[in-house]
N, C-alpha and C positions, 0 to 999 in steps of 0.2 A: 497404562500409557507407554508407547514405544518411548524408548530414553532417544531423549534429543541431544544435538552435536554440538560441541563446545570448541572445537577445531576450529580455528577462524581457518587455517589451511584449508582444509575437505569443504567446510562451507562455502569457500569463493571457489572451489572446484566443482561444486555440486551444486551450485543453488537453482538451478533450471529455471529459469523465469518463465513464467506462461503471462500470457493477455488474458483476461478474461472480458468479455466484449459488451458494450455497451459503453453511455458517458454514468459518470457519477459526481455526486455534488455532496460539498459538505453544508450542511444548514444548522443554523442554531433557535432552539426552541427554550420556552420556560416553562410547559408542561409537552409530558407527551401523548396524551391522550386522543390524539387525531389521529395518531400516525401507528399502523398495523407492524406489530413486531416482526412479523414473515416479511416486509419488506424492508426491513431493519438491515445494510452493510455492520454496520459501527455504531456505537453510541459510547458518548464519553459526558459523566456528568462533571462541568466544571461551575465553578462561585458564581459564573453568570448566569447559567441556565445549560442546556444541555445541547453539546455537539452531537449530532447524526449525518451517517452518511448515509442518501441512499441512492437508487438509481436517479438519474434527471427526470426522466419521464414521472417517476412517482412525487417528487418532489412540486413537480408541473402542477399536476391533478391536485394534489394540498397546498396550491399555492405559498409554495414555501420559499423563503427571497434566498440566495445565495450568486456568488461573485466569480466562483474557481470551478471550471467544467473538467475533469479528470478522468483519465483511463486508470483503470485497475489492475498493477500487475503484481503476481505471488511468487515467490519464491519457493518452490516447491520443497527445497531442502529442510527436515524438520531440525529447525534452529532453537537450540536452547534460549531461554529467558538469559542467561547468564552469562552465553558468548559474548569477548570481550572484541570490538574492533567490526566486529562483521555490519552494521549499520554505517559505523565511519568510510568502510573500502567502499561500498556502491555507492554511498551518496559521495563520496568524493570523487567518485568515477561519472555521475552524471554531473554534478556541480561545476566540475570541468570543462563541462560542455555546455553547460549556462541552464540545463534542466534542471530547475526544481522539483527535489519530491517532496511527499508526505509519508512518513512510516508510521503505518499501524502493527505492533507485536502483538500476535496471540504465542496461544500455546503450542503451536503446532508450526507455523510459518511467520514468515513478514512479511508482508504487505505496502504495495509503493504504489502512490496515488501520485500521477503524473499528468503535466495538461496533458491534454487530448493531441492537440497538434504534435506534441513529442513524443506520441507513444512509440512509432517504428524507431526512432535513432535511439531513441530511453532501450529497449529491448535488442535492438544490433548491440551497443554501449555491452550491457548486460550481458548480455552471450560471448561476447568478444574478449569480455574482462574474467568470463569463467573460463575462458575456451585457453588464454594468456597463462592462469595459473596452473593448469592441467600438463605443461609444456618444462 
């Protein structure tokens, strides 16, 4: 595995945010046995039963209920599990702005689930705030 960045510096300089296009929904199940792993964003098992993200349209088809319609955006920069601060700078750079996200960390990038309606200002914000610390 490429070592990932611990530099809260280089990561608000580098996090390249990309859209990836479509809406997404978060749903909660207490089995998953309907729902095909290949169409699986996320899955988080909590005490209630199980958080899934997936696309809307799949979610549609499984009649699956959820509240919150989100755009998907990634930070391409591969951020360590262990960077300290780099969730607090973006999300206090859209919260600013009255954007709520949702972060999802893998091993590899973060992941910010944002409405739908704010995906361009969420992603100017974002560019804007990498483009600030590069200076």
């Amino acid at each position: 595995m490429k070592t990932a960045e611990k530099s809260l510096d280089i990561l608000l300089k580098t996090m390249q945010p990309i859209h990836n296009p479509g809406e997404f929904v978060f749903c909660t199940c207490k089995e998953l046995t309907a729902i095909n792993p290949l169409d699986v964003i996320s899955i988080f098992k909590e005490q209630e039963g199980y958080t899934v993200i997936l696309k809307k349209d799949k979610a549609d088809q499984l009649l699956l209920s959820y509240s919150f319609i989100a755009s998907w955006i990634t930070l391409k920069v591969h951020s360590s599990l262990e960077a300290v601060g780099f969730t607090a700078a973006f999300s206090n750079v859209l919260a600013s702005a009255g954007i709520s996200c949702n972060v999802v960390a893998a091993c590899y990038h973060d992941h910010i689930f944002v409405k739908s309606a704010d995906t361009k200002k969420a992603m100017d914000l974002l560019n804007s705030f990498s483009e600030i610390q590069t200076k």
